[in-house]
Wavefront OBJ file of the C-alpha trace (Angstrom):
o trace
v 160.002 30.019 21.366
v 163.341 29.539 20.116
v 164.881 31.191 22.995
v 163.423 29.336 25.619
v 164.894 26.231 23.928
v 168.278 27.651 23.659
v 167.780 28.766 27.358
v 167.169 24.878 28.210
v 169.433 23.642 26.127
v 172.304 25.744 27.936
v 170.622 24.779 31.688
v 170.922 20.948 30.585
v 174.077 21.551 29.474
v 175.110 22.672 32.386
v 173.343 20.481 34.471
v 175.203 17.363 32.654
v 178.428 19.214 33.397
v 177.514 19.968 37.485
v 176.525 15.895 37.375
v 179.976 14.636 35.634
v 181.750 17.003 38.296
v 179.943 15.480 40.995
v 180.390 12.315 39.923
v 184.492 12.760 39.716
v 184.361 14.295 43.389
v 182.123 11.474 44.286
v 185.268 8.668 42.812
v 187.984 10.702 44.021
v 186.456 10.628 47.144
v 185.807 6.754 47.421
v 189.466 6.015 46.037
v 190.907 8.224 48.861
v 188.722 6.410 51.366
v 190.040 3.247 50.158
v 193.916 4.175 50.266
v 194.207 6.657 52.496
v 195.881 10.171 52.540
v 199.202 10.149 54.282
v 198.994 11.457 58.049
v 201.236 14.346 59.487
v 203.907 13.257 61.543
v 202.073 15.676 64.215
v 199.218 13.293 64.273
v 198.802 9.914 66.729
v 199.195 6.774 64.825
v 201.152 4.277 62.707
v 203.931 5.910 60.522
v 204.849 3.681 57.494
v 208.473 5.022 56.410
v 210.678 2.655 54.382
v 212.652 0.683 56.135
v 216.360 0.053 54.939
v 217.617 -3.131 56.239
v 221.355 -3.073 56.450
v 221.902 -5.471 53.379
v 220.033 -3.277 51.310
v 220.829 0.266 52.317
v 221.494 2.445 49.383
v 224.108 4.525 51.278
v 226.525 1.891 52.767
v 227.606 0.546 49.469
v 229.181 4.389 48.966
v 230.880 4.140 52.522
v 232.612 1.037 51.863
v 233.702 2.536 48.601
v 235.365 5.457 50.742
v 236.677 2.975 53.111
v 238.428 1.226 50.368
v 239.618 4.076 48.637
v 240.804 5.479 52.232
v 242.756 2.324 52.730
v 244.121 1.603 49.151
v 245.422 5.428 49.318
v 246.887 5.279 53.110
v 248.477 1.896 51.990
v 250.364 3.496 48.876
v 251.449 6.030 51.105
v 252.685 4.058 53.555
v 254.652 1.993 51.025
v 256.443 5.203 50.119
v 257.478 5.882 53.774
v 258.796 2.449 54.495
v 260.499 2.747 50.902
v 262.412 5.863 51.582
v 263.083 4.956 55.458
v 264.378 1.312 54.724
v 265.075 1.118 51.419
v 263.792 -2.029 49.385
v 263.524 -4.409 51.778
v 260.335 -6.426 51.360
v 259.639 -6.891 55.592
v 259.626 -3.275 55.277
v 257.856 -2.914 52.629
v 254.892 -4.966 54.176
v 255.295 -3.276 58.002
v 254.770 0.306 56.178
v 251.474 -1.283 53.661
v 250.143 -2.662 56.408
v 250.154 0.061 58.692
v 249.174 2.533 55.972
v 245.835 0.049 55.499
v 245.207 0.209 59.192
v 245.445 3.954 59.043
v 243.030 4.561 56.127
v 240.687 2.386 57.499
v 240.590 4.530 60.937
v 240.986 7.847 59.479
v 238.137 7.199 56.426
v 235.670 5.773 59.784
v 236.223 8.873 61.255
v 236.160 11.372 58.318
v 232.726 9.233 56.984
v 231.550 9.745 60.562
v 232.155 13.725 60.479
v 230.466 13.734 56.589
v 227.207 11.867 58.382
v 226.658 14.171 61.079
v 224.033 16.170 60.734
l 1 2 3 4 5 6 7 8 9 10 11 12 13 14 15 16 17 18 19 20 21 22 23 24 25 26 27 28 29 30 31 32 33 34 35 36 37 38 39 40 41 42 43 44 45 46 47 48 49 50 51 52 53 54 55 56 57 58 59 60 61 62 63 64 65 66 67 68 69 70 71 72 73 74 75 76 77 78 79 80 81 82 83 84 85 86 87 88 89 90 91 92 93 94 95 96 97 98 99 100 101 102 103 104 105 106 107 108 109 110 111 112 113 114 115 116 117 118
């Protein structure tokens, strides 16, 4: 007699642990329903993908940076050309920063152009 009570005792066990399983599945299951799984790019339909507006785009705050660096580098340079040309004379001076600024500026467009290409 005692092992037919062991024997139910292990069947109820098991039966509680079959019904906690199900009921898991069964809240998994309405939770998905609710939110949704994400659909392949294959499939018909709406596509949410986040949207980067250009005020808040996380990559054109690093291209700027470039573009200033590009320009504040170019410009230095340039200031050594005009020095070395013209000597220290300040119209000079400005003609050769200037242009150097206008060059970095092009030249870090087009290298940040290259970099982006994919």
């Amino acid at each position: 007699m005692a092992v037919t009570i062991t024997s139910n005792a292990k069947h109820k066990g098991n039966r509680n642990r079959n019904k906690a399983i199900q009921y898991l599945l069964a809240i998994i299951t309405v939770y998905l329903e609710k939110h949704g799984m994400p659909q392949s790019k294959k499939r018909p339909g709406t596509h949410h993908q986040q949207q980067h507006t250009p005020g808040n785009n996380p990559q054109r705050s690093n291209h700027k940076r470039l573009e200033i660096a590009g320009m504040i580098f170019f410009s230095i340079i340039g200031l050594l050309i005009s020095y070395f040309i013209a000597g220290a004379n300040i119209y000079w001076l400005i003609a050769g920063a200037a242009i150097g600024v206008v060059t970095g500026y092009f030249f870090t467009r087009q290298m940040r152009k290259a970099l982006l290409k994919k």
